[in-house]
Structure formats: structure tokens, C-alpha cells
C-alpha positions in Angstrom: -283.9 -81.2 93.9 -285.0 -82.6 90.8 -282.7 -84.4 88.6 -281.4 -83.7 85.7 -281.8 -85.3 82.6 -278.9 -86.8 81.1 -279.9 -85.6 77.4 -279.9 -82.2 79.0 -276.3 -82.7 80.2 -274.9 -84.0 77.0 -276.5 -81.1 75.3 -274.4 -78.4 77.4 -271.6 -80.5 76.6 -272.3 -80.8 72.9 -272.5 -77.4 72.9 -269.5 -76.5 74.7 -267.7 -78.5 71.8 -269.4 -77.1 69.1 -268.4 -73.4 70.3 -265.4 -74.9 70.7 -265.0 -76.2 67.3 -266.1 -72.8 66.1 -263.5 -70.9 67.9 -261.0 -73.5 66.6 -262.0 -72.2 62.9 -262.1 -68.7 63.4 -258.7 -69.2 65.5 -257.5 -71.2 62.2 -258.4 -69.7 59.4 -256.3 -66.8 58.6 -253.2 -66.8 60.5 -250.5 -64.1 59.5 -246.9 -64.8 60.4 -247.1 -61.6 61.9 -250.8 -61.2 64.1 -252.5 -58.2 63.3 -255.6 -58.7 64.5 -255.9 -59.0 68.4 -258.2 -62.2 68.2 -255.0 -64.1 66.7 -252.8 -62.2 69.2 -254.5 -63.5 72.0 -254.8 -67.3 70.3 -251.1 -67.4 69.9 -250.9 -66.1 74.1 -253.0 -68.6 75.0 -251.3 -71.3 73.1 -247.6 -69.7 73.9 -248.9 -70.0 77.5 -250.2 -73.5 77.5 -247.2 -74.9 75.8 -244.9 -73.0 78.1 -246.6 -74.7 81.1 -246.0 -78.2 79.7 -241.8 -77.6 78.8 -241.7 -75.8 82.4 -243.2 -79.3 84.0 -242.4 -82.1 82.0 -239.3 -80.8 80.1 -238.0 -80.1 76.7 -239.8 -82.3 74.3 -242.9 -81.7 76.1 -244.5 -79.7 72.8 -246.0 -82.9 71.9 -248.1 -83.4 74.7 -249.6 -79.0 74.5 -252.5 -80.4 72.1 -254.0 -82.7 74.6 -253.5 -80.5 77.7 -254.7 -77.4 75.2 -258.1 -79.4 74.9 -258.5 -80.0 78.4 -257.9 -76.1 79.6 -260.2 -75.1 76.8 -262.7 -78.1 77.3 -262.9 -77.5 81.4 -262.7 -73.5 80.9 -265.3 -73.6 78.5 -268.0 -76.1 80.3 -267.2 -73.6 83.3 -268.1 -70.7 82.5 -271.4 -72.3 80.1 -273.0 -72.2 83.8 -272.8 -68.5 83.9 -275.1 -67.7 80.9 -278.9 -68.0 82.0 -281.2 -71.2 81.2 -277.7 -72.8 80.5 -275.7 -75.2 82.6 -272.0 -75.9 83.3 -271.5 -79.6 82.5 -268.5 -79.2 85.2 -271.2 -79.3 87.5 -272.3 -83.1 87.4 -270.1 -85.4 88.1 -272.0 -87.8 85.2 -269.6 -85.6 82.5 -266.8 -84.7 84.4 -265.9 -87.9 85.3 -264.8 -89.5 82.2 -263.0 -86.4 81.5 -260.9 -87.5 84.4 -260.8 -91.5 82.9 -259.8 -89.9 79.7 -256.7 -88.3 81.2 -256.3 -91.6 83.2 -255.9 -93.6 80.4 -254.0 -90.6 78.0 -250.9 -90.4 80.3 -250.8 -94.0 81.1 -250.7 -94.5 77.1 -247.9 -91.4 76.9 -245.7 -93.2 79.7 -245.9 -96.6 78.3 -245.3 -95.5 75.1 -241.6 -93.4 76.6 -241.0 -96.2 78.8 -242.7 -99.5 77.6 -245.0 -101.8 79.1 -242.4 -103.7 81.5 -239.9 -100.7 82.9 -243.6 -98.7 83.3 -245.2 -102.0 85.5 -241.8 -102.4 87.3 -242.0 -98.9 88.7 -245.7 -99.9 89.6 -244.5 -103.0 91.3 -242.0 -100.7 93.1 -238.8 -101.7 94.7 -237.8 -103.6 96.2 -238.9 -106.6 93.8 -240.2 -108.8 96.4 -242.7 -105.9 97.9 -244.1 -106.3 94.8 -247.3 -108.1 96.6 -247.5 -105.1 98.4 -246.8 -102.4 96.6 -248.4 -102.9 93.5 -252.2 -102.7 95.0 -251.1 -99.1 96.5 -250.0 -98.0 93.3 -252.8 -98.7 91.7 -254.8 -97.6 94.2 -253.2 -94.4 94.2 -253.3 -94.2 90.2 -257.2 -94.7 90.4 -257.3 -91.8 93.0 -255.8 -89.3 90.9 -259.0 -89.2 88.6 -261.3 -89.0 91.3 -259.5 -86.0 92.5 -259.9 -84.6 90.0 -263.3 -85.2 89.1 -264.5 -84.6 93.3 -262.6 -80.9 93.5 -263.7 -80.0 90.0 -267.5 -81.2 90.8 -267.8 -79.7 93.9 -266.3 -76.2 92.9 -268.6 -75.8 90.0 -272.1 -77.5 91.3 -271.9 -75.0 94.5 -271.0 -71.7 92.2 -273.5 -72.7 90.2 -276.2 -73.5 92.9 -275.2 -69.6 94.8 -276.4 -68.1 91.1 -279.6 -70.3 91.0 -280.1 -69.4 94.4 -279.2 -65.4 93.9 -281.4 -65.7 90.6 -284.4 -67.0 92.7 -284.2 -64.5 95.3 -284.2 -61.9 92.3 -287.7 -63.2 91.0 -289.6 -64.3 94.1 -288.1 -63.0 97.1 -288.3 -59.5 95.5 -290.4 -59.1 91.8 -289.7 -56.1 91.2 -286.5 -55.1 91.4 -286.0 -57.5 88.7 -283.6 -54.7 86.9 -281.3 -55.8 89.6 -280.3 -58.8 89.3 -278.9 -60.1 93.0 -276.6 -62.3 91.4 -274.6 -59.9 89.4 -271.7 -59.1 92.3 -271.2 -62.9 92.2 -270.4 -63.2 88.8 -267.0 -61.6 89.1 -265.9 -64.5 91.7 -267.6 -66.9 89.6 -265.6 -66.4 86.4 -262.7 -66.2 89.0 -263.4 -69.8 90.0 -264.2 -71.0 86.3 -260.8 -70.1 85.6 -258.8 -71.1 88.7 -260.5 -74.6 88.4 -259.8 -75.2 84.9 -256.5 -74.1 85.3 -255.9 -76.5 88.2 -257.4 -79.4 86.6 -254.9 -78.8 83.7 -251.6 -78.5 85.6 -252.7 -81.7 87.2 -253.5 -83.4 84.4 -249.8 -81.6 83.1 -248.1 -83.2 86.2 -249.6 -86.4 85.9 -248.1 -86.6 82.6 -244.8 -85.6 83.8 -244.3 -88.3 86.2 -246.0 -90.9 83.5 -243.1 -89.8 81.1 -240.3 -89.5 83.7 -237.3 -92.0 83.9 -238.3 -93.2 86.8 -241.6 -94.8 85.3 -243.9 -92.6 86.8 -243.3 -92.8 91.1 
């Protein structure tokens, strides 16, 4: 398989934001106390939604933290489903891009639990207990913290590279195995399944990423 260039991967996921940023300005521009149009109904559901997920796991108070896990449903969900439109890619699919993604929400809920907790109360927890285990424990926890992003990076990856490869595949048989029945495109009854997993994927990426946060934030430091 030939690799891909990485221009040609940072060009999906330019392009990813910029519909992004678009939506955000339609989404934005005229908002009525009272929706009357569905596009702002169905903003405020998605929103309502998103901000309900992150009280219902981290608690009350946890309306601060819906922007950030807003941007990563919308991000992931978004760079999903990119894959399904043809000659385009879903940046999802490489691990190159979806991988820093994962360092970003790394290093955003270690901020958010220092921040609740401070520096000392959220290393102690690290260290674990008891103190002198510290030795011991600490190289686990950190271990285990660098895990998390991998996780998510490896399920996400995997997920989106092989949907993507059955519709390249599907696609192919379409045009060569059989020319011309090109009005028929093989990979059509995949599609369904395919926005299926878009969703599901983004959707567990962002309750992770929502959990994560929970235990960063928690009284207990995090463990």
C-alpha cells in the first residue's frame, strides 16, 4: 500500500476544521431565545446532550469542561465520517493525526486536575498510598496514564482505517471487478454501518476523554 502523504493528511484535517468553523458560524449567528428554525433546534440538542453527559459523569460544575469535550465529539465525528465522501479521507484513519488528539486530551485533563487539586495533592495520589510504595507505585501510574492515550488513539485508528479500507475495497470491486454496473455502487449497503461506526467511535472516544476528566478532577486526585 502506498503511503500517504502527510500534506494530504493535514489537508483532510484542515478541512474538517474549516467545515467545522463554518458550522460554528451558521450555528452562531442568529440564535432566538426561542429556536424556530430546526438547524438551531438541533444545535441546542446536540449541545443540551453533550453538556448533559459531562454533569451525569463528572458532577455539577462540570459545564465548564462541555466546550472542550464539545470539540472533541464534533472534531472525531466530523474527521469520521470525511472518509465516507469519495476522493476524501477520514484523518481518524492514521494514527499520524489521531494521536496527538489523544496527547491533547492527555495533557488537557492533567491541566483540569491540577488546576482542582494542585500540583502536590494531584502527584500524591500518583505516588499512591501507602507513602513508602511510592518507588513502586508511581512508575505504574504513570505508566497507566500514558496508556490511556494510546487507547484511545489504537481503538479509534483501527475502527476507522478498516471501515475505510472495506469502502476502498467495495469501491474497487465497483470499477474493475465489474465496469459496468457502475450505477451500482457495491459499497452503498456499507455505508449505513459505516456512519453507524463514525458515530459510535466518536462518541466513545468522548465519554472517555469525559471520564478521564472525571477522575483528573475528583477528590481523590485522580485514582
Amino acid at each position: 500500500m502506498e503511503k500517504e502523504s502527510p500534506w494530504v493528511l493535514l489537508a483532510m484535517s484542515g478541512l474538517v476544521i474549516l467545515g467545522l468553523s463554518v458550522f460554528g458560524f451558521a450555528a452562531t449567528r442568529r440564535l432566538e431565545r426561542i429556536p424556530r428554525t430546526r438547524f438551531q433546534s438541533f444545535v441546542e440538542l446536540l449541545v443540551s446532550s453533550l453538556n448533559n453527559l459531562a454533569v451525569d459523569t463528572i458532577g455539577p460544575g462540570a459545564e465548564k469542561y462541555t466546550p472542550f469535550i464539545g470539540t472533541v465529539f464534533v472534531y472525531i465525528l466530523a474527521a469520521n465520517l470525511l472518509g465516507l465522501i469519495p476522493a476524501l479521507k477520514s484523518p481518524t484513519s492514521n494514527l499520524s493525526l489521531i494521536a496527538p488528539v489523544a496527547l491533547i486530551v492527555l495533557v488537557t485533563y492533567t491541566y483540569y486536575g491540577i488546576r482542582k487539586v494542585g500540583v502536590l495533592r494531584y502527584m500524591k495520589h500518583l505516588a499512591g498510598e501507602p507513602i513508602w510504595l511510592a518507588p513502586l507505585m508511581l512508575p505504574v501510574h504513570l505508566i497507566s496514564e500514558l496508556a490511556r492515550p494510546l487507547s484511545l488513539s489504537i481503538r479509534l485508528f483501527g475502527n476507522i482505517f478498516g471501515e475505510d479500507t472495506i469502502l476502498l475495497v467495495l469501491a474497487g470491486i465497483t470499477y474493475v471487478v465489474i465496469p459496468y454496473v457502475v450505477a451500482i455502487p457495491t459499497q452503498f449497503p456499507v455505508i449505513p454501518l459505516a456512519l453507524l461506526t463514525a458515530f459510535v467511535q466518536a462518541l466513545v472516544f468522548t465519554i472517555l476523554t469525559t471520564v478521564y476528566i472525571s477522575l483528573a478532577v475528583s477528590q481523590e486526585g485522580g485514582h
